[in-house]
N, C-alpha and C positions, 0 to 999 in steps of 0.2 A: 424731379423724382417723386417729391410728396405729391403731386397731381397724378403720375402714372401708377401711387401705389392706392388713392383714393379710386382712383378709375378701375380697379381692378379688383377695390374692394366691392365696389358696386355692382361690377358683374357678377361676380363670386354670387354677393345675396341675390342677384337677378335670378342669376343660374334656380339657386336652393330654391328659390319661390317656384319655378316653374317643374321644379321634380315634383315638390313637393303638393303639386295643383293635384285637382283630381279631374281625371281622363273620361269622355263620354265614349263608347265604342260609336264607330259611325254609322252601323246600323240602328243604334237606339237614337242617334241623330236624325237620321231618314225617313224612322216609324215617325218620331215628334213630327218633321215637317207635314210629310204626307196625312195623319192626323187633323192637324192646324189647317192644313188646305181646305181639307172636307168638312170641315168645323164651320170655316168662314166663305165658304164657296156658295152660300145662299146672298151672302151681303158682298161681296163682289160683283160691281154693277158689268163688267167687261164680262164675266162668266152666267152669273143671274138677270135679265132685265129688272132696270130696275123701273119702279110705275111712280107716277104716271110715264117719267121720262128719263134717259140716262145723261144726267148734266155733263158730264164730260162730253160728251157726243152732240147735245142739241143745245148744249148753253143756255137750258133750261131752268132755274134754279128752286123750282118749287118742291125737287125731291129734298135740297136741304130743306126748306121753309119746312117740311113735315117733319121732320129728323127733332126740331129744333122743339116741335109744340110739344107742349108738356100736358094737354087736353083729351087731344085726340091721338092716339098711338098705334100702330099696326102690333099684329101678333109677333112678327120678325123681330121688331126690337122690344119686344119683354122677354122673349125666345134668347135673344142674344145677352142680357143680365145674367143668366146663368153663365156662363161661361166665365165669366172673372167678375172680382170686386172690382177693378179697372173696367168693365164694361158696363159696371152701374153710377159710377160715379164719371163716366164720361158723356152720358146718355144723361141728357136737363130732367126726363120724366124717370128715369131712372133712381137717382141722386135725391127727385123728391119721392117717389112711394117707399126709397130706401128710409130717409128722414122719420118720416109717418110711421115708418115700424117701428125706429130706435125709438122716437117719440114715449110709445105704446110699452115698450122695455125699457125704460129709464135708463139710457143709455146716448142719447140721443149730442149729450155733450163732445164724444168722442168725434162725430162730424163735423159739430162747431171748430172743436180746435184743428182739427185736418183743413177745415176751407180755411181757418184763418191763416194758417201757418202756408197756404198758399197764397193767399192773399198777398202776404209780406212779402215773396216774390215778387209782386209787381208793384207795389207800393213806392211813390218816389222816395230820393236818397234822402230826402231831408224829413222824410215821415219815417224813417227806418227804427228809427230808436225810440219813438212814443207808441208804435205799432209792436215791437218787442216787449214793450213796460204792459201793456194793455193786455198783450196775450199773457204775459205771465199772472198779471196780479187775477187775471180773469178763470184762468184753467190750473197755474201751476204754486203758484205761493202756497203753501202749507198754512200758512196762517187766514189769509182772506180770501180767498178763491172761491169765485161765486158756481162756479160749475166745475168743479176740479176732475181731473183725467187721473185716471190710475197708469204711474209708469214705475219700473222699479228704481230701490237706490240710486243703482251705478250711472244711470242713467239722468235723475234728478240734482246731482250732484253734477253730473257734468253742465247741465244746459244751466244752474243754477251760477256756476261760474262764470261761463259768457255773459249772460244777464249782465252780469256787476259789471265784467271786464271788458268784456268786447259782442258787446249787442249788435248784430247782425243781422243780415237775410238771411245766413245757414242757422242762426243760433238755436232753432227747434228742430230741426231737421233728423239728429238719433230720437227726441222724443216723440216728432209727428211719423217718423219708420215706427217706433214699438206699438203707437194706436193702433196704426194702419194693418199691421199683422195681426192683431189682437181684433180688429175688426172683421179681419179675412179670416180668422180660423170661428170665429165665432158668431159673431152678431150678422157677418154674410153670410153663412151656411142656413142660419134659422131664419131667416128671410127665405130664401131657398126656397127653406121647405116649409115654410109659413101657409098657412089659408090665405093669408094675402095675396100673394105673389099667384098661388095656384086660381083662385079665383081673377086674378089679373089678366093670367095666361086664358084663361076657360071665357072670358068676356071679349076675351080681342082676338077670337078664332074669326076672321071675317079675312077674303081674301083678299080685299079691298076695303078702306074707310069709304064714306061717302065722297070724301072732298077728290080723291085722286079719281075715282069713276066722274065726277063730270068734270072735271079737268080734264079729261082722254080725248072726253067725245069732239073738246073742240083742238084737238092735235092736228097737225098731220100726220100721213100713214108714216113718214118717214122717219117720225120721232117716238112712234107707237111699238116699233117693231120690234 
């Protein structure tokens, strides 16, 4: 009986939660998709060719080897930074001219603690807890913190607990989400619209780099097309 009336408690708040969600109409779902398609229907190698070669198709892989440089970059992907902070910090040349602005805005610690706090994701289990001790005394200690992040209270208090108690991979996790938002609404937006970015965009109008034009020439037509 105590099991059927816990199961039934559980439904109950299952139910309340989902009345109480909030609803998207399906055609504001539709416009989003249809949107999003035409947003990213340039970097779609199955929809856009992609140059010199489409790796899926020719198991070619020098279109990633370009994706990768952080030197030489096409105008498609400084084009594609604007579209999300998630599209500059996935992007290696991205992630660094983002760096070089924070740099230039004294601000530049807020990316430190976001790669670190990914980092510890992959960090082995036996480095978890001097990798936790390091980010904190480093970003978060109120007292010695050689490059400290601005997060609120409710927040500082929480991750300041784990710390002590139970030091983990999630232990930053509400405090590297509050950067991350505090990065999107702000320090990504003026990048944006920075001289930076705009002369980044203005310098990589080329419809090709040099390196994918003579890599073409020695293709076949079949991986050309």
């Amino acid at each position: 009986t105590e099991n059927t009336v816990e199961e039934l408690q559980q439904m109950k708040d299952t139910l309340k939660l989902r009345l109480n969600k909030s609803h998207v109409k399906m055609s504001k779902v539709a416009d989003f998709l249809i949107q999003s398609c035409e947003q990213y229907k340039e970097y779609d190698p199955m929809l856009t060719p992609a140059e010199p070669s489409n790796p899926w198709i020719s198991e070619e892989t020098t279109f990633w080897d370009l994706e990768k440089n952080t030197k030489d970059y096409s105008t498609r992907r400084v084009k594609r930074w604007a579209f999300s902070l998630d599209e500059v910090l996935r992007d290696p040349a991205g992630k660094e001219q983002f760096a070089k602005f924070l740099a230039k805005e004294y601000s530049i610690e807020n990316l430190h603690f976001y790669n670190n706090v990914y980092e510890l994701k992959n960090v082995s289990e036996k480095e978890v807890v001097d990798k936790v001790k390091a980010i904190w005394a480093e970003f978060l200690d109120p007292n010695s913190a050689l490059s400290p992040v601005n997060i609120d209270s409710k927040c500082m208090d929480k991750t300041r607990k784990q710390v002590l108690s139970s030091p983990g991979r999630h232990t930053f996790d509400d405090a590297r989400d509050h950067i991350y938002k505090l990065m999107r609404s702000d320090s990504y937006t003026r990048f944006i619209k920075s001289d930076q970015y705009k002369e980044l965009l203005a310098a990589k109008r080329k419809t090709r780099s040099l390196m994918p034009i003579r890599l073409s020439t020695t293709q076949s037509p079949t991986n050309t097309s």
